[in-house]
C-alpha positions in Angstrom: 0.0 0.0 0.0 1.4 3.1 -1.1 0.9 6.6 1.2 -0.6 9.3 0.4 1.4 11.8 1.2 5.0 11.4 3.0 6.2 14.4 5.5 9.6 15.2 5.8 11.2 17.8 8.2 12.4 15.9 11.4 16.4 15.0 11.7 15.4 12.2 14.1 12.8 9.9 15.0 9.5 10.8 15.2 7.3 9.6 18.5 4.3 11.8 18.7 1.6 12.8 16.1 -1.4 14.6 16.8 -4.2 15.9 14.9 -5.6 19.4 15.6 -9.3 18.5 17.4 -11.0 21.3 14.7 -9.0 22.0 11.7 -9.2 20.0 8.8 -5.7 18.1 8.1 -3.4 20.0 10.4 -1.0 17.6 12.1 1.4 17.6 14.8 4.4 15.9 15.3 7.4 16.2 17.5 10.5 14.3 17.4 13.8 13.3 19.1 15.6 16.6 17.0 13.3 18.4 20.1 11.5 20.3 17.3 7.4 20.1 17.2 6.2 20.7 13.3 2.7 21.8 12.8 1.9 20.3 9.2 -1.2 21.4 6.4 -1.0 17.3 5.8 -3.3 18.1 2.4 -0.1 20.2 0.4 2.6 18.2 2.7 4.3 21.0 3.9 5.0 21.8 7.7 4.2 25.2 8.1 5.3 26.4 11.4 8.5 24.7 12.8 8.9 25.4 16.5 12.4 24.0 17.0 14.1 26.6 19.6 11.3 25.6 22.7 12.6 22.4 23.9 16.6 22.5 25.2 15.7 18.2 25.3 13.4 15.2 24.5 10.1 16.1 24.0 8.1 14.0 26.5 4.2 14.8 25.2 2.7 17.4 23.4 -1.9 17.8 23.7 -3.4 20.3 22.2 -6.2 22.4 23.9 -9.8 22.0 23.4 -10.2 24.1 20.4 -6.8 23.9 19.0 -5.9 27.2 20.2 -2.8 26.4 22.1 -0.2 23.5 23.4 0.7 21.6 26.6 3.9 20.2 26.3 6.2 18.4 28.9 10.3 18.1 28.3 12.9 16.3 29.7 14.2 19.7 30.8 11.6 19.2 33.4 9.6 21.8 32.7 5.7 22.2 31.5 5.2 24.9 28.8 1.8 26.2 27.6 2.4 27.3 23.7 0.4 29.6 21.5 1.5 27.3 18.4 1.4 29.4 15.4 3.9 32.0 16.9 6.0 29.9 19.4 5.0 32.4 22.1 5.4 30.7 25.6 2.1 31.8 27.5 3.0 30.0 30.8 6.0 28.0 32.1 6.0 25.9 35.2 9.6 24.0 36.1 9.1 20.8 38.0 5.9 20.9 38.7 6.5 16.8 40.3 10.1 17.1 42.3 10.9 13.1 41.0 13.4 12.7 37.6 10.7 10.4 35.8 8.8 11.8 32.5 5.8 13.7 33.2 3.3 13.8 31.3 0.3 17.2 30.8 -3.1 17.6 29.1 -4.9 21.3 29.3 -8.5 21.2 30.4 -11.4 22.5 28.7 -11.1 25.4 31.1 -7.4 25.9 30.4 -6.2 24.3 33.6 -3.3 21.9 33.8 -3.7 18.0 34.6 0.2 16.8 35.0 1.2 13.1 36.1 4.8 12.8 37.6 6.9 11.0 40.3 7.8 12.9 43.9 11.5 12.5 45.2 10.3 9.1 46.8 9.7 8.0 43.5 5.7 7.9 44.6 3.3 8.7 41.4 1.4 11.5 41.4 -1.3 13.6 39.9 -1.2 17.3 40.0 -4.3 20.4 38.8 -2.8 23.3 37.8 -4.0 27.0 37.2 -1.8 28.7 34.0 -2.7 32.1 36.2 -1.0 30.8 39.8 1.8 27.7 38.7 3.4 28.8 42.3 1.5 25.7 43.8 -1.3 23.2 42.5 -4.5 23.3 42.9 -4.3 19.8 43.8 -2.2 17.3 44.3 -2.1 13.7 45.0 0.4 11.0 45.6 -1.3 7.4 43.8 1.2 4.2 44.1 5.0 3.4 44.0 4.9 1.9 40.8 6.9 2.5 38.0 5.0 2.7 34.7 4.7 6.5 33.6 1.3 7.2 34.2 -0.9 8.3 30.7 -3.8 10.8 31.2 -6.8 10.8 29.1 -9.6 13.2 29.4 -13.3 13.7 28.6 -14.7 17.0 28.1 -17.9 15.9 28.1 -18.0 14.5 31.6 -14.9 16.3 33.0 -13.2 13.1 34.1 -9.9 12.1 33.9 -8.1 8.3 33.2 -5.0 7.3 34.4 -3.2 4.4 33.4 0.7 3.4 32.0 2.6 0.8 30.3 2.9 -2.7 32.6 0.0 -1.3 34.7 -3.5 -3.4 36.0 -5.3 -1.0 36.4 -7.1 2.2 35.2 -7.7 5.3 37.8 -11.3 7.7 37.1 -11.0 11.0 38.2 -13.8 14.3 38.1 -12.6 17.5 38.0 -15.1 20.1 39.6 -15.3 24.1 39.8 -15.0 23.8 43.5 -12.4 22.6 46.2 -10.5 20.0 46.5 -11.3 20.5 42.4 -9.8 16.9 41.7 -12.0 13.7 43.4 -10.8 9.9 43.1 -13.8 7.9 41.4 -13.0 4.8 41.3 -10.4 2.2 40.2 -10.5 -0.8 37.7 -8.2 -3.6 38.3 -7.7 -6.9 36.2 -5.0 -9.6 36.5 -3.1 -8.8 33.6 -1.1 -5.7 33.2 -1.2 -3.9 29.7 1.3 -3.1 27.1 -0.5 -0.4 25.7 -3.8 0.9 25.0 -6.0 3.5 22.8 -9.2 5.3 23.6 -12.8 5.0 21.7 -14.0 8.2 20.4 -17.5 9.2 22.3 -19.3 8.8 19.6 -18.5 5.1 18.9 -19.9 4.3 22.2 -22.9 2.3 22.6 -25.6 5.0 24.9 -28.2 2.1 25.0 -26.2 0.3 27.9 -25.0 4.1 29.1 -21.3 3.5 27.7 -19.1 6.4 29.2 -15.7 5.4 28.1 -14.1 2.2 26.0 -10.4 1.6 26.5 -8.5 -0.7 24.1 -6.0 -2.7 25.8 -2.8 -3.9 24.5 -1.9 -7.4 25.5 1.2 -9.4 24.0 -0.8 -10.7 21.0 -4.7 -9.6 21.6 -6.6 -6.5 22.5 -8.9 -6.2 24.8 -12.1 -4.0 24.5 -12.8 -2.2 28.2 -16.3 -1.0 29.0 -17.2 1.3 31.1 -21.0 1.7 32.2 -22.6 3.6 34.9 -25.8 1.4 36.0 -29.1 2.7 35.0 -32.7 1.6 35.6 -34.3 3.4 32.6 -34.1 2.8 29.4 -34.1 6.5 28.1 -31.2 7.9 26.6 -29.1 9.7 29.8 -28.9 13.5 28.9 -26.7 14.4 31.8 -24.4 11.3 31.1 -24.5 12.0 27.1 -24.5 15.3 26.3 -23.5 17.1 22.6 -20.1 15.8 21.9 -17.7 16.1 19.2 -18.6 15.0 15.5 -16.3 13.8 12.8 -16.4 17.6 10.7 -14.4 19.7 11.0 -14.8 23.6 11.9 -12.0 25.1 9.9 -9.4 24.3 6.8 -5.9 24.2 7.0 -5.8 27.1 5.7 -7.9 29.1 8.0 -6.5 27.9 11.3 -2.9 28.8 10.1 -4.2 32.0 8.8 -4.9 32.8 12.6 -8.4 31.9 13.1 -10.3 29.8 15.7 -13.0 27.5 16.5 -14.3 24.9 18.8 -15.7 22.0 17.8 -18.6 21.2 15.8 -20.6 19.1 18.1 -23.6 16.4 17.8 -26.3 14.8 19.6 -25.9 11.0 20.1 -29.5 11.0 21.5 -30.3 8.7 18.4 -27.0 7.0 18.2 -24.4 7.8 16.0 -24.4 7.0 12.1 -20.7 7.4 10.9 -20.7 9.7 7.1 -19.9 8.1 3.7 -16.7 7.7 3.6 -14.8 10.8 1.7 -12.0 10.7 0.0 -8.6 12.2 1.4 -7.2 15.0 -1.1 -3.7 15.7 -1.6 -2.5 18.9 -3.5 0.2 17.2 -6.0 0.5 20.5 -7.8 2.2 21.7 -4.8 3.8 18.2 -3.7 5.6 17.3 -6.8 7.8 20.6 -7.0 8.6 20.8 -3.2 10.5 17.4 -3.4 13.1 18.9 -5.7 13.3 22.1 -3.8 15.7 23.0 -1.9 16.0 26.0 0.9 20.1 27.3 1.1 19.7 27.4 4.7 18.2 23.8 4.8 15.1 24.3 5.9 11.7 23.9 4.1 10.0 26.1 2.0 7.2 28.0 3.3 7.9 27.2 6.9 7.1 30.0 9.4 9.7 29.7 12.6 8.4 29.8 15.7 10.3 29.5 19.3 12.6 31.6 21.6 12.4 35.1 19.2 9.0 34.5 20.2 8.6 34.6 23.4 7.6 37.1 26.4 
């Protein structure tokens, strides 16, 4: 099977790729080089490079809600909150868990912070932070001793947060609230065997009949194991307050928009009647614009097009 398209920019390895949650065919991809490319995937060309950010490895990258910034963690051990298309730094909090183990962040629909780190004991930990106030977390609390780097995932819908990590059992729910403590434990699913890896259903592919919240796919060494997770229900009516307008498969800009400067949340549906994916439609790729960028050449080695982004601009 031959690719579509093939993007080229990185000088190492590639481990994270991300699509923006609301433009059309903007990716995201950051590498060992410590560089973070933001791509328009539909003419192959990566049109911001932010490669002056990160002094190290590049430990996650998530992009906020509507697309309008990043959350990135480094090995420098520091979180950085990125408006992307400039490279400015909008917040900056150094070891924000006091242990030398990866942390990982997400931003919240509300623009807070969830972080997952290690203490100086080498005790996991989950932290909430405010951009506004990074002096000290909103909340903090220390989970287990083991090792696995622990891998949030969060739902806007419901506010709740998953924690689990490589060679784990088990999978930690979370809620975040407006009010204090702001962070509350949920509960905790446990099996016998420990997982290798594991992806998240989209909401929409859940089934609402049998009031579905989540669906995690786990990794074991040669199956994967679907994960429900229910909240028990009497009725038989669909559950407003468990279900309500989440994000569809369309999205609310082009490529050409969002890099343009403009932004948008989501486009969002009802899944009160169940979810019917679209025809299928058909991926374009701009070869007019393809075929002569892979003979041309930049005399300072860079790409054509690219805008730079990083240290020049930041506060």
């Amino acid at each position: 099977m031959e690719p579509l398209v093939t993007l080229e920019g990185h000088s190492k390895r590639v481990g994270i790729v991300a699509w923006h949650p609301t433009a059309q065919n903007v990716l995201l991809s950051a590498g060992c080089d410590n560089a973070v490319l933001l791509w328009d995937v539909g003419s192959g060309r990566a049109l911001v490079e932010l490669r002056d950010l990160h002094p190290d490895t590049i430990h996650s990258v998530a992009w906020s809600h509507d697309g309008a910034r990043l959350c990135t963690s480094c090995r420098d051990r520091r979180v950085r909150v990125i408006e992307p298309r400039s490279g400015r730094v909008l917040a900056e909090k150094a070891s924000p868990h006091e242990g030398s183990r990866p942390v990982r962040a997400v931003l919240l629909a509300d623009g807070k912070i969830l972080t997952t780190g290690f203490s100086r004991m080498s005790e996991r930990q989950v932290a909430l932070w405010d951009p506004a106030h990074l002096e000290e977390p909103m909340n903090l609390q220390e989970l287990d001793t083991s090792s696995g780097v622990l891998l949030p995932h969060y739902d806007p819908d419901t506010s709740m947060i998953y924690l689990c990590g490589k060679g784990d059992s088990s999978i930690r729910y979370f809620e975040v609230t407006p009010e204090a403590p702001y962070l509350h434990f949920l509960s905790l699913f446990s099996s016998k065997e420990s997982q290798r890896g594991g992806g998240w259903m989209p909401k929409r592919g859940l089934d609402v009949s049998k009031c579905e919240i989540a669906r995690f796919y786990k990794l074991h060494e040669r199956r994967c194991e679907p994960i429900a997770m229910t909240v028990p229900r009497k009725s038989d009516l669909f559950q407003e307050d468990l279900y309500p307008d989440t994000v569809g498969p369309d999205p609310a800009l082009t490529a050409e928009e969002w890099f343009g400067g403009k932004d948008a949340g989501p486009l969002l549906i009802s899944l009160k009647d169940g979810y019917i994916p679209p025809k299928s439609r058909e991926f374009k790729v701009n070869k007019s614009v393809l075929e002569p960028r892979r003979s041309q050449t930049c005399s300072d080695g860079g790409s054509p097009g690219v805008r730079q982004g990083g240290a020049a601009g930041r506060e």
